[in-house]
C-alpha positions as CSV (number, residue, x, y, z in Angstrom):
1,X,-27.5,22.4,-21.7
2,X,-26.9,18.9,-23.4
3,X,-26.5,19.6,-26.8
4,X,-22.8,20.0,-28.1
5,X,-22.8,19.4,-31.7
6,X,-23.1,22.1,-33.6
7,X,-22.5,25.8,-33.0
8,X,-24.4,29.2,-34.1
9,X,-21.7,29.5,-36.9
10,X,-21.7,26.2,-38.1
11,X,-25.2,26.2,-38.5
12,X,-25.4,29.5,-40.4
13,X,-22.8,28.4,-43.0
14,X,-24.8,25.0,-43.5
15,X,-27.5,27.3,-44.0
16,X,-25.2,29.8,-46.8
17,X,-23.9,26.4,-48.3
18,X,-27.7,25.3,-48.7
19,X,-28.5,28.6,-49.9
20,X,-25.5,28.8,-52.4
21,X,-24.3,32.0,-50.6
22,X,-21.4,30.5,-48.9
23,X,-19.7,34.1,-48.9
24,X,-22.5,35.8,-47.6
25,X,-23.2,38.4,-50.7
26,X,-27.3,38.2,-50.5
27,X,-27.8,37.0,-46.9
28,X,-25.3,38.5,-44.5
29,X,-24.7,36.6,-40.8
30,X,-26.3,39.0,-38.8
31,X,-29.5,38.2,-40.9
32,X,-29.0,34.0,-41.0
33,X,-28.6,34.4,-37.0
34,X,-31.8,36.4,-36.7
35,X,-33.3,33.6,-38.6
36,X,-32.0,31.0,-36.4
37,X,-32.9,32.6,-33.4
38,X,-36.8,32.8,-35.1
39,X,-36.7,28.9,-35.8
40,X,-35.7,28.0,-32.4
41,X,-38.4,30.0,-30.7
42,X,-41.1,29.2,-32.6
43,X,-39.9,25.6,-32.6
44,X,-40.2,25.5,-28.9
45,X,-43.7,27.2,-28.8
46,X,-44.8,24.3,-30.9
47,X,-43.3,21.4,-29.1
48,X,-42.6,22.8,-25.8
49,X,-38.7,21.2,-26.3
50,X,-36.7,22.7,-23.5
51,X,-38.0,22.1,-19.8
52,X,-36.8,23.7,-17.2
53,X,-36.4,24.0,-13.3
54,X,-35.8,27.2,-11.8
55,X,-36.4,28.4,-7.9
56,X,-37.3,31.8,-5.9
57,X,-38.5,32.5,-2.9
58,X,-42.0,33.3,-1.7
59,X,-42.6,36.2,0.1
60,X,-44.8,36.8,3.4
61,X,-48.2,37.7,2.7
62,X,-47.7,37.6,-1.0
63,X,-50.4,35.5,-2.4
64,X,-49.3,36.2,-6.8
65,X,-46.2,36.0,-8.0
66,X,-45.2,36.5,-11.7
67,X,-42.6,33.8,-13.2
68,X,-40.8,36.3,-15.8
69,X,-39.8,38.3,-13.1
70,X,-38.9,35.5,-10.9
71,X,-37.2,33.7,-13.4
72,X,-36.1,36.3,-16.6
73,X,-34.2,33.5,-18.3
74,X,-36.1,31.0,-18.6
75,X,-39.6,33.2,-18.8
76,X,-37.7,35.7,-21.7
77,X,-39.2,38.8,-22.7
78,X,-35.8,40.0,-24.4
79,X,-36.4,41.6,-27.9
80,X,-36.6,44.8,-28.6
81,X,-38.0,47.4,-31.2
82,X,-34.5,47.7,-33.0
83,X,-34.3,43.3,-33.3
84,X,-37.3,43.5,-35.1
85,X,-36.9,46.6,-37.0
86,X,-33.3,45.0,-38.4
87,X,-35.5,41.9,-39.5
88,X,-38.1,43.7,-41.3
89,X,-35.4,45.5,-42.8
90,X,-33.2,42.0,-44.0
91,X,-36.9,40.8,-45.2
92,X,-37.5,44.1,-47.6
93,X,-33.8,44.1,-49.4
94,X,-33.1,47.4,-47.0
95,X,-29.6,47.9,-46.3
96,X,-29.1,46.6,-42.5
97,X,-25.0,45.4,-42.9
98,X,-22.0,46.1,-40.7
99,X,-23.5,47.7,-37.5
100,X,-26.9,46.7,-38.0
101,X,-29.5,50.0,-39.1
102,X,-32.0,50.0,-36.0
103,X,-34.4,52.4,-35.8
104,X,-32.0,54.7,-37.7
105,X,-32.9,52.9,-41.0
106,X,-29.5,54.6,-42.2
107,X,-29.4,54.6,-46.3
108,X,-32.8,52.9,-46.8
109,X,-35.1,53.4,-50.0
110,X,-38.2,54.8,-50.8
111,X,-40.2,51.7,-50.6
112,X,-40.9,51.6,-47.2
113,X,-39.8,54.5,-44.4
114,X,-38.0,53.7,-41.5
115,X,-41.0,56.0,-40.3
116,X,-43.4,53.9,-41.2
117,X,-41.7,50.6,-40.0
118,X,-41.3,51.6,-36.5
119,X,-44.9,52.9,-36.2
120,X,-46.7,49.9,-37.6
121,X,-44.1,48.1,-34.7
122,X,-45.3,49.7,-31.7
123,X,-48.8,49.5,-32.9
124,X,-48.9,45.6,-33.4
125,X,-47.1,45.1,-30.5
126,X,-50.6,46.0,-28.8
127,X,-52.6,44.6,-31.2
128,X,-51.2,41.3,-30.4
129,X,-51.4,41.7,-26.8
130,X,-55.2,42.0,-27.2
131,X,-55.5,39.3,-30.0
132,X,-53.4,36.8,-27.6
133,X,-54.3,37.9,-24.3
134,X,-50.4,38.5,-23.4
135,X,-48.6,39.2,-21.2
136,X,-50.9,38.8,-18.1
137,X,-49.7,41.0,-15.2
138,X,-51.4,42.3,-11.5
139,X,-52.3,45.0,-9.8
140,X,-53.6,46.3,-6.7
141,X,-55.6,49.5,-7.5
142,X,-57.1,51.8,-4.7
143,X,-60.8,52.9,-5.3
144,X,-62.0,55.6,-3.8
145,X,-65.4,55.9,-2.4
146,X,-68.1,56.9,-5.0
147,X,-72.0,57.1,-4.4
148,X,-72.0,54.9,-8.0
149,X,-69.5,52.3,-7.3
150,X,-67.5,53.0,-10.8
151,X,-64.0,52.9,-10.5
152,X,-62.3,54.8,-14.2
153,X,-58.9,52.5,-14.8
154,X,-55.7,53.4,-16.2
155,X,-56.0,54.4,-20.2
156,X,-53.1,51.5,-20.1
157,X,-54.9,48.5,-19.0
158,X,-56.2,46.6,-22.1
159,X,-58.0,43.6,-21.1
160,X,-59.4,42.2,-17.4
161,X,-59.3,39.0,-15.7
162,X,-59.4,37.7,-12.7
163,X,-60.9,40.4,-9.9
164,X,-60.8,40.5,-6.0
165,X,-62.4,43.1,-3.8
166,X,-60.4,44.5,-0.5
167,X,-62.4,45.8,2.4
168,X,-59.7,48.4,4.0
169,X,-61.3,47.9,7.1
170,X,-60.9,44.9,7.7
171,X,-58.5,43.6,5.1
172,X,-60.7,40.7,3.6
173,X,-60.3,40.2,0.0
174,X,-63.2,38.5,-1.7
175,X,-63.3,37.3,-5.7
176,X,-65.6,39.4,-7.9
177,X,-67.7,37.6,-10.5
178,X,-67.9,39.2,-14.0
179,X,-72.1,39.9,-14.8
180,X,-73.9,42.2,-16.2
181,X,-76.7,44.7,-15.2
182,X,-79.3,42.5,-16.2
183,X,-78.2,39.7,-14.2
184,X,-77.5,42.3,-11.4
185,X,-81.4,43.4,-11.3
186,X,-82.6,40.2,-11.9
187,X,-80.9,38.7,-8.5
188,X,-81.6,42.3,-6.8
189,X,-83.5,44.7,-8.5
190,X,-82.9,47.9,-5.9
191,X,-79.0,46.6,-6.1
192,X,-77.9,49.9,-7.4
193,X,-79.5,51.9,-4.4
194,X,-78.2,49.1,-1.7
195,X,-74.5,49.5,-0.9
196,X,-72.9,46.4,0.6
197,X,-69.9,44.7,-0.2
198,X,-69.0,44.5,-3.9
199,X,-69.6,40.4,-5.2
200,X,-69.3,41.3,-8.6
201,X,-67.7,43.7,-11.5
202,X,-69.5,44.8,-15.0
203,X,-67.8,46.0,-18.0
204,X,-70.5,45.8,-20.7
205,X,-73.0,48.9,-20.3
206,X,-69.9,51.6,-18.2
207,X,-67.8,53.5,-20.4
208,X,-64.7,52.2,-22.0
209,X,-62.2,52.1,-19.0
210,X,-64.8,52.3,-16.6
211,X,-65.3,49.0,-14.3
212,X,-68.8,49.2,-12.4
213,X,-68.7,47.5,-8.9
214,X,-71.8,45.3,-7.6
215,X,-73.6,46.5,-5.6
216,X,-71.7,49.9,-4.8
217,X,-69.4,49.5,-1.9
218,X,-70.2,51.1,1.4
219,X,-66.5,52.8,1.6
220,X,-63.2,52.7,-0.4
221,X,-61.2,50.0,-0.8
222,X,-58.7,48.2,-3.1
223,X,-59.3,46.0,-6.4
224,X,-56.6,43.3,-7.2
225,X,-57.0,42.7,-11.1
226,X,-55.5,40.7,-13.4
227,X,-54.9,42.5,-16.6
228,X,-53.5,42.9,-20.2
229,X,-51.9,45.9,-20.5
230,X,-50.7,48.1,-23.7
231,X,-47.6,49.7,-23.8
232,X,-46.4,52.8,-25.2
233,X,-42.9,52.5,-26.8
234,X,-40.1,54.9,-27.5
235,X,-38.6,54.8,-31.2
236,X,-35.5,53.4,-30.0
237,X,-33.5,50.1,-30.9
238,X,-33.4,49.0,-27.4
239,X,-37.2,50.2,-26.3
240,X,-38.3,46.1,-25.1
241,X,-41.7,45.1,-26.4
242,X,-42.4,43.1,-23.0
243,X,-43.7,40.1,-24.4
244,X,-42.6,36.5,-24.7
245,X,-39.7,36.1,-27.0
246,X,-41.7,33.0,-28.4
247,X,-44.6,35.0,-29.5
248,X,-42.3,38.0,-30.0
249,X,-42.0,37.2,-34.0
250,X,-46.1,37.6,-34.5
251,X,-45.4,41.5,-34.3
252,X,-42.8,41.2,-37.2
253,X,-45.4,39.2,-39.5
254,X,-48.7,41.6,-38.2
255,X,-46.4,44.4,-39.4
256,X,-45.2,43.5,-42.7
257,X,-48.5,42.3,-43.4
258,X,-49.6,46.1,-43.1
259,X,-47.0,47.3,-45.0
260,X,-47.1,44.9,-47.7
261,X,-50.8,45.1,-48.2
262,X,-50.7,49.0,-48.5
263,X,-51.1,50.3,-51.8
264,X,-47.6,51.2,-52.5
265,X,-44.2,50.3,-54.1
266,X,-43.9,48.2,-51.9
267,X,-47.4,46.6,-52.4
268,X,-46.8,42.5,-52.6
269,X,-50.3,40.9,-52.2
270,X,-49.0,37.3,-52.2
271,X,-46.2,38.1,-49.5
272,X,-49.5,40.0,-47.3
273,X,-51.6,37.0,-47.6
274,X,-48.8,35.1,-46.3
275,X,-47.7,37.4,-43.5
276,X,-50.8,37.3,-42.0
277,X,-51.4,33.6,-41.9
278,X,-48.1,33.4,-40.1
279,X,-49.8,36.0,-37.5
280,X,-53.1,34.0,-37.0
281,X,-50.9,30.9,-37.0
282,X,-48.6,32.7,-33.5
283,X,-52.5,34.1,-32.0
284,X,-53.7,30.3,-32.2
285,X,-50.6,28.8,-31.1
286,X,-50.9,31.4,-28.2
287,X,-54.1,29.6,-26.7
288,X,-52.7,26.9,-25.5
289,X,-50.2,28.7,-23.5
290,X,-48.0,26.5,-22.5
291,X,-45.8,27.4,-19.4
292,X,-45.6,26.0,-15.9
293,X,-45.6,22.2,-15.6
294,X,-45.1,21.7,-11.8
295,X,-44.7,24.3,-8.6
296,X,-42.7,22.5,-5.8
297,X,-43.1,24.1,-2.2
298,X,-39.8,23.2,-0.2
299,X,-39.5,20.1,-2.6
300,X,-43.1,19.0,-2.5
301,X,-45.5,19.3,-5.6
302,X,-48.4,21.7,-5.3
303,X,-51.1,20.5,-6.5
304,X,-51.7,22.9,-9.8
305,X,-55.7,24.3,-10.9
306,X,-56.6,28.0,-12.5
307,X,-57.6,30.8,-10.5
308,X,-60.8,30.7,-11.3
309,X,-61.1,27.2,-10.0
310,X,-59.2,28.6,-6.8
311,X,-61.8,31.2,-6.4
312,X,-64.3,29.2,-6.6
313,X,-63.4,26.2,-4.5
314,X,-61.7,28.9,-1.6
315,X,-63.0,32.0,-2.1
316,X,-61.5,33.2,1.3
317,X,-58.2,32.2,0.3
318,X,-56.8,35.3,0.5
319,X,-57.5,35.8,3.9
320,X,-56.2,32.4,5.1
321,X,-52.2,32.7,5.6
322,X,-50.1,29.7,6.1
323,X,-48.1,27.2,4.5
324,X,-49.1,27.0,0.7
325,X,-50.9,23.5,-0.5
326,X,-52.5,24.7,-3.9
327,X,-51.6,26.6,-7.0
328,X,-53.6,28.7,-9.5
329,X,-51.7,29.2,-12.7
330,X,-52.7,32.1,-15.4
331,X,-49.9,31.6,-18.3
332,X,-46.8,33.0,-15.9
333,X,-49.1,34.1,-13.2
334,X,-48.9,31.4,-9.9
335,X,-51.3,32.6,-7.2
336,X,-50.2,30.4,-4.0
337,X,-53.2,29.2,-0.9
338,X,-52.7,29.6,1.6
339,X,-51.0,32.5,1.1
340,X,-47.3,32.3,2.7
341,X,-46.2,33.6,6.1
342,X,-42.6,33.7,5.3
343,X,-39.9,33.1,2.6
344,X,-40.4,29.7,1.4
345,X,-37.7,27.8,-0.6
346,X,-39.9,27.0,-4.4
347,X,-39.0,25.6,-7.5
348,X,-40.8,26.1,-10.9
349,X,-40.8,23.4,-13.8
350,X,-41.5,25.6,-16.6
351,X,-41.5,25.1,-20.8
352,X,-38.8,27.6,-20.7
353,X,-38.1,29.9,-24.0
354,X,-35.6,28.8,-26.4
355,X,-32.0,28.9,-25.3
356,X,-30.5,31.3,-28.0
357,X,-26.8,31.0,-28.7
358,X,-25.2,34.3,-27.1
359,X,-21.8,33.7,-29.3
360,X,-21.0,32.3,-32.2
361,X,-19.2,29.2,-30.5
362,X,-22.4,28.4,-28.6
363,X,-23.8,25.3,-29.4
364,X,-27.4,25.4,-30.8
365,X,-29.4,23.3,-28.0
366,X,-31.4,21.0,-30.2
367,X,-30.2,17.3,-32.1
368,X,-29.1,16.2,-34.7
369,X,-32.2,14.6,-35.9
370,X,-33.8,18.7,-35.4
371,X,-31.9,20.5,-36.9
372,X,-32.6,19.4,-40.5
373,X,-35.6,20.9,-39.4
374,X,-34.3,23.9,-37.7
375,X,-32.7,24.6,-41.2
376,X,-35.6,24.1,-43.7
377,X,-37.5,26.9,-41.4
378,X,-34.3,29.2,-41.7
379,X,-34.2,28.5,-45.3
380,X,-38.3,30.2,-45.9
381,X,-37.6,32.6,-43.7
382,X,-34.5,33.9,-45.3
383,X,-36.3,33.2,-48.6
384,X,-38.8,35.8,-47.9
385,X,-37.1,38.5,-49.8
386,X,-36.5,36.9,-53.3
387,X,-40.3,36.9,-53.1
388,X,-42.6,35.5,-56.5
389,X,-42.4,32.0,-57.8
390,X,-38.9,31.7,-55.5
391,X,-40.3,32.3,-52.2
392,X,-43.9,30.1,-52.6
393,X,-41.3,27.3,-53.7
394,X,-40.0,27.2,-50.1
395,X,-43.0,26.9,-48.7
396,X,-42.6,23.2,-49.0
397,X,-39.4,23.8,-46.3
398,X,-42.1,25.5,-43.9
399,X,-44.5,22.8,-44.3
400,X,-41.5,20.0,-43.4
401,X,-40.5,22.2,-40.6
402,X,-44.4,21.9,-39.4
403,X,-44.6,18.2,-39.7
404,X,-41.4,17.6,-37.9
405,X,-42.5,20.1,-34.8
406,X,-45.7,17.5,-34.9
407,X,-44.0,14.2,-34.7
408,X,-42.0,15.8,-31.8
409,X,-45.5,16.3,-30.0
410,X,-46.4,13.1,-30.6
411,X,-42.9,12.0,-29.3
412,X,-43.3,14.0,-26.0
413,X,-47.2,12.9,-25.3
414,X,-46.0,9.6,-25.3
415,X,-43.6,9.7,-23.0
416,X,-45.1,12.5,-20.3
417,X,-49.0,11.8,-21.2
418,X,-50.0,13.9,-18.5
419,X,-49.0,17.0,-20.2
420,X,-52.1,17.2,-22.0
421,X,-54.6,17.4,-19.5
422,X,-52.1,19.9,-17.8
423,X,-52.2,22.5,-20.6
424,X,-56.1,22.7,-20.9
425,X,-55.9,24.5,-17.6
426,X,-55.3,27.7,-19.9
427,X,-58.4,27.0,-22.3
428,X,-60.3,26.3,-19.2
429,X,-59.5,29.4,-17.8
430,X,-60.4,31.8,-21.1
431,X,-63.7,30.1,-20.9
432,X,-64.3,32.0,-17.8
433,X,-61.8,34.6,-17.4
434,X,-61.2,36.9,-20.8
435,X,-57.5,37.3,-20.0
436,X,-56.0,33.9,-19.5
């Protein structure tokens, strides 16, 4: 990285100094670091500030290929269910000092229950990834043969998106359209009676879970799915909530929102109101999905489209191995046509997560003329918990923080225009394709 003027601690004890806690009595380190670590995520999910190039390999008939697995660093999915539990904790006035609490919630008060923190956790975690449509991830899932054509899936899988049906016979994958029954009869009213090769997949009139295959195929086969899943998490600090660390926070504000609008001692109306603004703020945010900027094959740009488009302009593209010369892109998802033959050197310009500071000498990756921002946002957020007239007064910090994340934008569309266009490809896609 470029960026060597100031460190995490540096930082943090501008931000004490600004708070007039230089020694740390009412906001310890552990929580000023958390709040750095917030700003500089959600600073580069707003501005799309730190670009990256990474590189894998493809593999022989391989077609998708999933850039957080490929590339962990710069695609992060790193909190965990203990990160988030110590913030909530630093946000309520619950001890979290020395070895932070965790899921332990060690010495806590009555207001809220370490319980009750954890729960509402593992239940957001899901109800962002419905609410964003994140993380996307494939399958391939065997169906076996039945008279009906219904295949039940897993009680995990959450959301649908792109579909393809295999023929195990022959091994020809085709695209499934998404329609409905009525669209079904009305292009071939005995359709349910007439096996043949499936052409398209209903959701809207099959039980939940249930995915109804038109017409019914004439044997088993395999569907390849593109799919939200929902997680089930352990109460433990280091359980991973497997989705992007710069969406990661929306779980914390969901959360607090619950618990703060819960008739309770802890009951803050003001503070819920708020919470939950920050949460539709993250879900918004989320729709533009911002993520791969260029795919190079053996140092030659791909040229880039969404699956859907790739479906529909080579629907047997599957089928056709080779040496690849298009991409479809679903959020972290590349899908690669012709699909490859053998390992081919690639290389991945992605808007990579925020590069948090590991130690306290690492230097936070962002300029000078930033981080005035970076510390108005750490300010609010560490504001949080003096709550009332003290907390809406830092609002005005938030709002700076906001204006300076736009005039970055405005910065970076002037200089790479193209950008723009690029990141519709995600809106395009969720016009056809619920998950992406």
């Amino acid at each position: 990285m470029a960026y060597a003027q100031i460190t995490q601690a540096g930082l943090a004890q501008e931000i004490a100094v600004a708070l007039q806690d230089p020694s740390h009595v009412y906001w310890s380190l552990g929580e000023i670091y958390a709040a750095i670590d917030e700003g500089l995520l959600y600073w580069g999910a707003l501005t799309s500030w730190w670009r990256e190039r990474g590189t894998f390999s493809t593999s022989a008939a391989t077609p998708l290929y999933d850039l957080h697995t490929l590339l962990p660093t710069l695609r992060a999915r790193t909190y965990t269910l203990g990160d988030l539990t110590n913030e909530i904790l630093y946000h309520f006035l619950e001890p979290c000092t020395g070895s932070p609490a965790g899921v332990a919630g060690t010495g806590d008060t009555d207001q809220f229950t370490i319980g009750q923190i954890t729960s509402v956790l593992t239940r957001k975690r899901n109800e962002l990834a419905i609410d964003a449509k994140l993380p996307q991830t494939f399958s391939t899932i065997p169906v076996p043969f039945t008279p009906e054509g219904i295949l039940t899936l897993g009680d995990e899988i959450a959301l649908t998106g792109r579909g393809a049906w295999e023929d195990i016979s022959t091994g020809i994958i085709s695209p499934l359209n998404v329609e409905d029954y009525w669209a079904a009869q009305s292009w071939a009213p005995l359709w349910t009676v007439t096996p043949n090769k499936p052409y398209a997949m209903a959701f809207g009139e099959t039980q939940p879970l249930q995915v109804q295959f038109i017409p019914p195929p004439l044997s088993a086969g395999n569907l390849h799915l593109v799919h939200v899943d929902t997680i089930g998490m352990a109460i433990a600090d280091g359980t991973p909530f497997e989705m992007p660390d710069e969406y990661v926070h929306a779980i914390k504000y969901a959360s607090m929102y619950e618990l703060l609008a819960t008739n309770n001692q802890g009951y803050d109306a003001q503070r819920a109101q708020y919470c939950i603004e920050r949460y539709k703020s993250y879900v918004e945010l989320s729709k533009l999905q911002r993520s791969i900027i260029r795919i190079y094959l053996q140092g030659v740009p791909l040229p880039l489209d969404t699956l859907q488009a790739l479906d529909s302009g080579r629907p047997n593209w599957q089928n056709q191995p080779g040496v690849p010369n298009l991409c479809g892109v679903a959020y972290d998802i590349i899908a690669l046509s012709n699909v490859p033959t053998q390992a081919f050197g690639m290389a991945a310009d992605v808007i990579r997560s925020a590069p948090l500071p590991a130690t306290t000498t690492d230097f936070i990756q962002l300029g000078r003329e930033e981080i005035p921002y970076l510390m108005d946002y750490c300010r609010h957020v560490l504001s949080f918990k003096m709550g009332g007239s003290d907390f809406i007064a830092s609002v005005a910090l938030y709002d700076n923080f906001l204006t300076g994340a736009k005039q970055r934008n405005k910065l970076l569309v002037s200089k790479i225009p193209y950008l723009q266009p690029l990141f519709n490809n995600a809106e395009r896609e969720t016009a056809v394709e619920p998950v992406a």
